[in-house]
Each structure stands twice: as structure tokens, then as C-alpha cells.
Residue frames relative to the residue before (quaternion, step in Angstrom):
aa qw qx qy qz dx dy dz
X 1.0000 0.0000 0.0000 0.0000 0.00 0.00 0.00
X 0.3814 -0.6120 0.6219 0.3054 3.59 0.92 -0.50
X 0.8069 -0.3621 0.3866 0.2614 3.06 -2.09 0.36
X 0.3177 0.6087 -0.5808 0.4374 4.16 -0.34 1.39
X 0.7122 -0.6202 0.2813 0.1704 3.13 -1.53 1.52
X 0.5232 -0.6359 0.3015 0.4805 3.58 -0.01 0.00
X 0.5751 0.4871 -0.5275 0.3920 3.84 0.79 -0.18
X 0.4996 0.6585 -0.4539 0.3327 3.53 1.33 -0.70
X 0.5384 0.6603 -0.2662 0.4509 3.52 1.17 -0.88
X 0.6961 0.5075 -0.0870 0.5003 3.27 0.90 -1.27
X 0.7691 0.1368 -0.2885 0.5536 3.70 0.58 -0.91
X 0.3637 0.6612 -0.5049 0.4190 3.70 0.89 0.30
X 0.5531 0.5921 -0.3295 0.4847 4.03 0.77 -1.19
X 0.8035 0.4323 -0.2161 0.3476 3.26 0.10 -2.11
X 0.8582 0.1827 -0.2247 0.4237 3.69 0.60 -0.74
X 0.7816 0.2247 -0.5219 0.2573 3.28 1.03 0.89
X 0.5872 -0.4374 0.2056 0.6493 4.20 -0.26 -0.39
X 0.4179 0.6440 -0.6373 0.0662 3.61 -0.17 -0.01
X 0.5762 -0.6683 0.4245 0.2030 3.48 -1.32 0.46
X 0.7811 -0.0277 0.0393 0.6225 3.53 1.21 -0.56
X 0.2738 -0.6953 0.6603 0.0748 3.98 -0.70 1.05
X 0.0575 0.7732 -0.6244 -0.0947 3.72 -0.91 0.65
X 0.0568 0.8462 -0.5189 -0.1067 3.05 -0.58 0.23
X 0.2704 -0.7830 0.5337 0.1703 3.62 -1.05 0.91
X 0.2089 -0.7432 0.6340 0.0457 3.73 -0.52 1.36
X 0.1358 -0.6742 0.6496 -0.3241 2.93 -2.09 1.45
X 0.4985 0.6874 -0.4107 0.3321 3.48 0.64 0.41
X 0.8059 -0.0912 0.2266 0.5393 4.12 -1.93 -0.78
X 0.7077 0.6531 -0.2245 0.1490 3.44 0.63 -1.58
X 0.6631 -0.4155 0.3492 0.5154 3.81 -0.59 0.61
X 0.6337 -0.4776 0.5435 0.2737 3.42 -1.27 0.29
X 0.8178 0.4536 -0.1437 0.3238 2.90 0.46 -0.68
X 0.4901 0.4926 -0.2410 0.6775 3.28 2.15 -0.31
X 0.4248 0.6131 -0.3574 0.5620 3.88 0.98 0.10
X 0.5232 0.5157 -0.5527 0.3935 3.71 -1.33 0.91
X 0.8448 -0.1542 0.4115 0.3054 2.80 -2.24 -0.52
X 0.3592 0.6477 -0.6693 -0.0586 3.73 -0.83 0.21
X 0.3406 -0.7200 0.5496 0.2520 3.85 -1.06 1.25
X 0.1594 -0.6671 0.6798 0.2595 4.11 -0.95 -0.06
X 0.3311 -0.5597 0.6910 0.3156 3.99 -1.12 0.28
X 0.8592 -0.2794 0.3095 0.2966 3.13 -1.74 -0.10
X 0.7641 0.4354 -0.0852 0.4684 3.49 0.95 -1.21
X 0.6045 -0.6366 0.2957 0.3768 3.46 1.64 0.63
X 0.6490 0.4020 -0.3283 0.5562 3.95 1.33 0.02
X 0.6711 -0.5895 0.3343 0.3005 3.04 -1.69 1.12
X 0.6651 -0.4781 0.4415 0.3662 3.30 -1.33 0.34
X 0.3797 -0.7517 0.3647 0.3973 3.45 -0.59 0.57
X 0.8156 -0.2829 0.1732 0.4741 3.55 -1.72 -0.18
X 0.6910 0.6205 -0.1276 0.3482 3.35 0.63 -1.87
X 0.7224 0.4833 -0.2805 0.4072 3.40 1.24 -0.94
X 0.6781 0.4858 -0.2625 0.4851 2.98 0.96 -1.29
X 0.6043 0.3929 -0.5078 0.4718 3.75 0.65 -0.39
X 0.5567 0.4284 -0.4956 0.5107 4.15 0.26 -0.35
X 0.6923 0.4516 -0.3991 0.3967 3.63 0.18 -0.79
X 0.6504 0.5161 -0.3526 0.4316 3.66 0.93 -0.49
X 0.6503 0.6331 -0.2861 0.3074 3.25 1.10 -1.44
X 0.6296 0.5830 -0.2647 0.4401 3.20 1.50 -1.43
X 0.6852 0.5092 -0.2412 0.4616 3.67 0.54 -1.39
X 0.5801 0.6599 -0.2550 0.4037 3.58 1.03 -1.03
X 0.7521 0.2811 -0.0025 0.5960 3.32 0.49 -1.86
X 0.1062 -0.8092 0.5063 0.2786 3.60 0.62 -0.29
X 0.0527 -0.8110 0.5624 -0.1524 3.25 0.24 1.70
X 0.7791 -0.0245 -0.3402 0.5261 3.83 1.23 0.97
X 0.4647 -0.6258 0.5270 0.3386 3.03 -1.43 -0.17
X 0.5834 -0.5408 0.5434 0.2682 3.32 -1.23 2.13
X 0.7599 0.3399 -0.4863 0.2654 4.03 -0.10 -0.22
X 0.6467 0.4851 -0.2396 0.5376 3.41 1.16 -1.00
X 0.3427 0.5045 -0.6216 0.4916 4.35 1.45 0.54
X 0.6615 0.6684 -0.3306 0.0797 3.23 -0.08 -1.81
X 0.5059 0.5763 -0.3318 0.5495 3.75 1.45 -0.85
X 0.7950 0.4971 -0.1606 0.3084 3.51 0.35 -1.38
X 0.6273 0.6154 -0.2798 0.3867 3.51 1.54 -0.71
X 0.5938 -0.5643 0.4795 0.3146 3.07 -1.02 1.08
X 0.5320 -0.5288 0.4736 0.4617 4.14 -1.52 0.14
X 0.3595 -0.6474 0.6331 0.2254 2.95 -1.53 0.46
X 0.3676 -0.6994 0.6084 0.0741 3.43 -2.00 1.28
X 0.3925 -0.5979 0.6490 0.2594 3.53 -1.23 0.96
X 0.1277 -0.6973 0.6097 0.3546 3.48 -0.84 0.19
X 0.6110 -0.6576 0.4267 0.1101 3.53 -1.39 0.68
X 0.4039 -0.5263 0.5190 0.5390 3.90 -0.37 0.06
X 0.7111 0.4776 -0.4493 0.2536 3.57 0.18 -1.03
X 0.5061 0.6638 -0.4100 0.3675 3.63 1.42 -0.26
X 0.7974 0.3685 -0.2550 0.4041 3.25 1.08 -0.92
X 0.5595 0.5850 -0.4673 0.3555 3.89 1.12 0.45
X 0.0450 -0.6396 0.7435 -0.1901 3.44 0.38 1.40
């Protein structure tokens, strides 16, 4: 998608099919407000519960990123036409 605020992330989900929206924030904001936020399908954040398992995994490295790779869903280019909301 290039550079675009995070709701853009968000209303990007809702109107098209993609399965998950990551987005990696960077901005004025404390350091600590900075990271990873995931969107589901329907344009809202991942809940609480997930994103801590998602941390736990990446954290503890409880797998190995080569033996994910089989398991991952395809990956989408996003299009300009995605971005003419």
C-alpha cells in the first residue's frame, strides 16, 4: 500500500477481500505507542488474546519461520485501484 495512516489500513480490509492488513507504525507518538497493529478481514483490530499468542510465538520462538512458509496463506499485491476509495 505504501505510506497511509493506519485507519487507511482498516478501511482498506472492509472494502476489499484480503484476509489480514498489517500495518507497521512510526510516527510523533511515544515509543511505545509505535509497533505492529494486525486488522482481520472486517477492518477491526485483531483482538487482545491474539496478538498476545502472536507475540508469545515470535518472542519465544516456538517455530521455525522456514518450516511456517508451507503453511502460509498466498500473498496479494495491492493495486492502485485499491487505493481509489
Amino acid at each position: 500500500m505504501g505510506v497511509l495512516p493506519t485507519p487507511g489500513v482498516s478501511m482498506l480490509m472492509k472494502k476489499n477481500s484480503f484476509s489480514l492488513g498489517i500495518m507497521i507504525t512510526a510516527s510523533h507518538n511515544p515509543h511505545s505507542d509505535n509497533g505492529i497493529k494486525m486488522f482481520k478481514s472486517d477492518g477491526f483490530k485483531l483482538e487482545e488474546n491474539i496478538e498476545v499468542e502472536i507475540e508469545e510465538i515470535i518472542f519465544q520462538k516456538k517455530t521455525n519461520p522456514t518450516q511456517c512458509v508451507s503453511t502460509v496463506g498466498t500473498k496479494s499485491e495491492a493495486k492502485k485501484s485499491f487505493l481509489n476509495y
